[in-house]
C-alpha angles and dihedrals in degrees: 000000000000089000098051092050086049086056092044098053088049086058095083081055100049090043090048097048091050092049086047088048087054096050094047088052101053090038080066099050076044098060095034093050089051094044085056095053090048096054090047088052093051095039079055100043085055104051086053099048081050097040084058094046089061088047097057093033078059096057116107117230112277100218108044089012088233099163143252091013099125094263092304121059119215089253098057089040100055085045081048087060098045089051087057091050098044086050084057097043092052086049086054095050096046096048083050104044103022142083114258084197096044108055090178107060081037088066099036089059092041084056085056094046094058092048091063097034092052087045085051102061086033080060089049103043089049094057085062095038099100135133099291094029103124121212094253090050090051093049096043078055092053091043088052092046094045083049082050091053105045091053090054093057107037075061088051096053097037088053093051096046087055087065103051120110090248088063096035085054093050088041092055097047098048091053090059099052092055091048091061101061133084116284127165092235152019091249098043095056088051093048088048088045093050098048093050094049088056090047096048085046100049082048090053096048101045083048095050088050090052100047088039100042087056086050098057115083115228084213081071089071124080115271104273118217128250101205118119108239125063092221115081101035105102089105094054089046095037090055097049079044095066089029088064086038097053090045086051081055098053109071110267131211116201116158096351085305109139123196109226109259116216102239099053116104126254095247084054097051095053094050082051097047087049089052087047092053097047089050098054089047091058088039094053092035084062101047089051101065086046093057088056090055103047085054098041087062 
């Protein structure tokens, strides 16, 4: 009796261990199944990524139409590249040599600008542009010079805007507030003066060409083309060239600055050019104190 009851109470493991062994098993189908569908979906996921590569590898440029270049060749690409710099390089010139109060004489210099910078990186695509020269290695020429360029300036402005009487202001005062601090000597307290002035100048005037460069619009400047090569292009620029010149022409009001017109009387004029003044004093005035307390945060 006792080993029959011993059998009979061993029945709820037996029966437990075979139902784990189940579950495990089907766990396992379970895995595998699942490892199966995920490989399927990637093995998909990957001929169609590769399907649309082909696809795009396929395009033709869109620009010179040259085939099979993912829908922009090298060459376009790298002129693409050199458009974007010369746009940067006209916005330098214009913040640097322009007037942030007369729109109209600041895009008429900008328009001159481009001229010479575009004449610049022709000048330089034509010294590679020999008889083995290729079109990419013409157009990696023209991007350099236009990066050249763009350094030089970005140099130019940065330098012009050191001198204005909004630097000159910051510089001063911050020389004098080092000067007025302890220094061990004389010289010490000039060469830490010094120092200070040209610090607080190269900051006001990477400040003014930030806050300048956004407030030029880039519509100001003449209508660039889109074609791909540099050559062939004096008639577009020509054209935005005499369409700046003949706004520059027409009076302009910018700020309640108003450009003399001929036929007013001298009386007139001087009672213009009084009101002018007294505008671009306020004006500066109040970039100034912009300018503090930019520099101040």
């Amino acid at each position: 009796m006792g080993g029959k009851r011993g059998r009979w109470d061993d029945v709820p493991a037996r029966v437990g261990r075979r139902l784990e062994v189940a579950r495990a098993e089907e766990r396992r189908r379970q895995a595998a199944a699942q490892e199966v569908a995920d490989r399927a979906a990637a093995d998909r996921a990957r001929a169609e990524a590769e399907a649309a590569e082909r696809a795009r590898r396929a395009r033709p440029c869109a620009q010179c139409g040259e085939p099979e270049t993912g829908g922009l060749c090298a060459v376009c690409w790298e002129h693409g590249e050199t458009e974007k710099l010369v746009g940067q390089a006209v916005t330098a010139a214009a913040v640097g040599l322009g007037d942030p109060h007369d729109p109209g004489i600041t895009a008429a210099l900008a328009a001159e600008a481009e001229a010479t910078i575009r004449t610049r990186i022709q000048d330089a695509c034509g010294r590679v542009d020999t008889d083995g020269a290729t079109d990419i290695t013409i157009a990696i020429a023209g991007r350099l010079a236009a990066e050249s360029i763009l350094k030089d300036q970005r140099a130019t402005a940065l330098h012009a805007l050191g001198l204005t009487h909004q630097a000159q202001a910051e510089a001063d005062l911050a020389r004098q507030a080092q000067l007025r601090r302890l220094h061990p000597s004389a010289e010490a307290a000039e060469e830490a003066a010094t120092e200070a002035a040209e610090q607080v100048r190269s900051r006001t005037a990477e400040y003014l060409f930030a806050t300048r460069s956004q407030a030029w619009h880039p519509a100001q400047l003449p209508t660039q083309a889109e074609t791909p090569t540099l050559q062939g292009r004096a008639a577009v620029y020509e054209t935005g060239a005499a369409q700046v010149r003949a706004a520059t022409v027409a009076p302009v009001q910018a700020k309640g600055k108003v450009v003399p017109d001929a036929r007013r009387s001298p009386r007139v004029e001087r009672l213009h050019r009084v009101e002018q003044v007294e505008l671009q004093a306020a004006a500066e005035a109040e970039e100034t104190a912009r300018l503090r307390a930019q520099i101040a945060g």
